[in-house]
PATORLUM-390647 format. One record per residue (C-alpha): residue number from 1; residue in three letters; x, y, z. Coordinates in steps of 0.5 Angstrom, whole numbers, m for minus. Example, Ala and Ser with C-alpha at 12.3 -4.5 7.8 and 13.67 -1.06 7.14 Angstrom:
seq;type;u;v;w
1;ALA;25;m9;16
2;SER;27;m2;14
end
This chain:
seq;type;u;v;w
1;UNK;0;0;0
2;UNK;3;7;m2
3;UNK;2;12;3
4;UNK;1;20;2
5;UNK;8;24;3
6;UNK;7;27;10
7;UNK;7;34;7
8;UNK;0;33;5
9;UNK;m2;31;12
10;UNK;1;38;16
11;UNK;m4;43;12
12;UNK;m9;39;14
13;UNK;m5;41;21
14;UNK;m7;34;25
15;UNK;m3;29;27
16;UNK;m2;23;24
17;UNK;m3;17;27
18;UNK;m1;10;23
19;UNK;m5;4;25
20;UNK;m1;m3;24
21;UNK;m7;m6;20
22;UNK;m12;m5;16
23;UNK;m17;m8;20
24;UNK;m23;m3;20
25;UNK;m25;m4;27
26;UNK;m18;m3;30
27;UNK;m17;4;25
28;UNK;m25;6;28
29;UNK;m22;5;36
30;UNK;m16;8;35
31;UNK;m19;14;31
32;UNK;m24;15;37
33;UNK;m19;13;43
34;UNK;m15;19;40
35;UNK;m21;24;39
36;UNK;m23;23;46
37;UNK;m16;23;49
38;UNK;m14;29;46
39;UNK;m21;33;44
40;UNK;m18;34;37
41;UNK;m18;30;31
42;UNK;m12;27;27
43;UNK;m11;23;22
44;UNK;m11;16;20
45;UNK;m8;11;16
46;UNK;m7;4;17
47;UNK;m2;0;14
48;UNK;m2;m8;12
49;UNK;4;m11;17
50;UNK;6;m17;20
51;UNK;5;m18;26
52;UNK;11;m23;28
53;UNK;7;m28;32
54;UNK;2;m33;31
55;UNK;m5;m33;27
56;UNK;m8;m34;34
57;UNK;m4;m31;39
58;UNK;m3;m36;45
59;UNK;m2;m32;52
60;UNK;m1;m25;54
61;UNK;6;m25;53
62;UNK;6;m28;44
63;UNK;0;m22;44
64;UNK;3;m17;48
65;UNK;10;m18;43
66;UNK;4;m17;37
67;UNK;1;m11;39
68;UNK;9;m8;39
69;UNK;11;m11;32
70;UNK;5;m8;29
71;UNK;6;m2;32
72;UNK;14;m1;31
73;UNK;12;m4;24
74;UNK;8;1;22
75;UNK;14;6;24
76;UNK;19;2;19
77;UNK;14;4;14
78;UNK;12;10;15
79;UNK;17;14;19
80;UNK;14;21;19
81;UNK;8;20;23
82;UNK;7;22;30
83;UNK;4;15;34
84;UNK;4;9;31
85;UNK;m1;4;34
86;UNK;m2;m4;34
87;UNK;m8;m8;37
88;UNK;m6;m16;36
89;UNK;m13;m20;39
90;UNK;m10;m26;44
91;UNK;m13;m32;48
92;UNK;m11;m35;55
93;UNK;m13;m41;57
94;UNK;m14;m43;65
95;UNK;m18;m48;69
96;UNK;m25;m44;67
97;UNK;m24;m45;60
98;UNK;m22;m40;54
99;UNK;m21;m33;55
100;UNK;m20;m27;49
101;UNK;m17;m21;50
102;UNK;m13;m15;47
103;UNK;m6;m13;48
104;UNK;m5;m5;45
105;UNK;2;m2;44
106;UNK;2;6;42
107;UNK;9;9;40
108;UNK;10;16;39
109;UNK;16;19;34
110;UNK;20;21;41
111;UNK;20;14;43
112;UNK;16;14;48
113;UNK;10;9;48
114;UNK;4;6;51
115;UNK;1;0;52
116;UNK;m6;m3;56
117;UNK;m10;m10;55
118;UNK;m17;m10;54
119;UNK;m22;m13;59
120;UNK;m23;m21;58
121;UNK;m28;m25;57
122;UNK;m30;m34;57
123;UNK;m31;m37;50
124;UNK;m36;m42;49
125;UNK;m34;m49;49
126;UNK;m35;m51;42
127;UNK;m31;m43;39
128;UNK;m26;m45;44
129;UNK;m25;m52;42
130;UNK;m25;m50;34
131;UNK;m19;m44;37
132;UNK;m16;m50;41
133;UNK;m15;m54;34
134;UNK;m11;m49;31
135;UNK;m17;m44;28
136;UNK;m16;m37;28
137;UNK;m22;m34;34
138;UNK;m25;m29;28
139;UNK;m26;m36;23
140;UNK;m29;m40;29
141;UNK;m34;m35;30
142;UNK;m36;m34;24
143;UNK;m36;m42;24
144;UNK;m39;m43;30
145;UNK;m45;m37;30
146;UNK;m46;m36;21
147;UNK;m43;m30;21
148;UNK;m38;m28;16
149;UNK;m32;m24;17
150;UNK;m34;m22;25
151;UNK;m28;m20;27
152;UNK;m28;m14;22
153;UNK;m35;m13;25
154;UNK;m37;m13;33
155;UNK;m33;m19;34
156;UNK;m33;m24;39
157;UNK;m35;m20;44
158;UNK;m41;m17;40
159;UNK;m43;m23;38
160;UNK;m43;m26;45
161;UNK;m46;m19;48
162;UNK;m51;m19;43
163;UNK;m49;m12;40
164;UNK;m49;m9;47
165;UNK;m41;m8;46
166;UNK;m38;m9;40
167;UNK;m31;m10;38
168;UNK;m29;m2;37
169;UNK;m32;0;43
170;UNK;m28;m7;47
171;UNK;m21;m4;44
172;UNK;m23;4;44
173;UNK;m22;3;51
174;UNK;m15;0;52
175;UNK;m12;5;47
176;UNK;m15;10;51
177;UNK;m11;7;57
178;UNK;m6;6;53
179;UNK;m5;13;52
180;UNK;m5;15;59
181;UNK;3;16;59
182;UNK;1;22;53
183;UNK;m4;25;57
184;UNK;1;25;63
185;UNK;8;27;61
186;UNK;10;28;68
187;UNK;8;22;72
188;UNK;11;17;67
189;UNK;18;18;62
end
């Protein structure tokens, strides 16, 4: 994907902020966590970049590691932007069951970055069985509840919700807790 010069952004005199993925839901929770943040709007973009880990990250840390290549990622491919964003979706298993959840990692062009996880939430046992055996969390949704494409719409979690609480909101939250080193410069270096 080619991206426009940085030049044309600073007329519009926002900020750009380049998230790593192009998943809809991720660039929408971004755009309003900043917006909410900053009370001002920025620019964003998204760029299609690796995540480093597996289709379906496993454990807080492989997540965790997913958000910070995103982010850092979408810096090596557009390096004049102001913040650079990954969002990776993981689970977890304990002795209750299959849990889901969200690492986010929000970098700015001074170094300093940010990072937060999402709230968790159980799998059902026949979505958690189908992750288990190797499919991605979005795909055993779609299997498991006929839909098509889920995790580029509400996700698991609007699904389970019944649209109560969709995935743009469930992130939106996260990258606003990310931020919380940005909105307070001197508690955090």
């Amino acid at each position: 994907m080619k991206l426009p010069k940085r030049e044309n952004f600073t007329q519009q005199a926002k900020e750009l902020i380049i998230v790593g993925s192009l998943n809809p839901v991720k660039l929408q929770s971004t755009e309003d966590a900043f917006t909410l943040a900053f009370d001002r709007s920025f620019h964003i973009t998204g760029v299609n970049v690796p995540s480093g880990v597996s289709d379906q990250p496993f454990g807080a840390e492989e997540t965790l590691l997913g958000a910070q290549n995103r982010a850092k990622s979408a810096k090596a491919a557009f390096p004049e932007a102001d913040y650079w964003v990954g969002v990776e979706g993981g689970v977890e298993e304990d002795a209750r069951g299959l849990f889901a959840f969200a690492w986010v990692w929000v970098l700015n062009k001074n170094g300093k970055h940010g990072q937060a996880k999402t709230s968790t939430f159980y799998l059902p046992e026949k979505v958690a069985e189908l992750v288990k055996g190797g499919m991605e969390l979005g795909q055993a949704d779609d299997e498991v509840f006929s839909e098509d494409n889920s995790k580029q719409k509400g996700g698991s979690v609007g699904i389970l919700t019944k649209g109560k609480l969709n995935r743009t909101e469930y992130y939106q939250q996260a990258v606003l807790l990310a931020l919380i080193p940005f909105l307070q410069k001197n508690l955090y270096k």
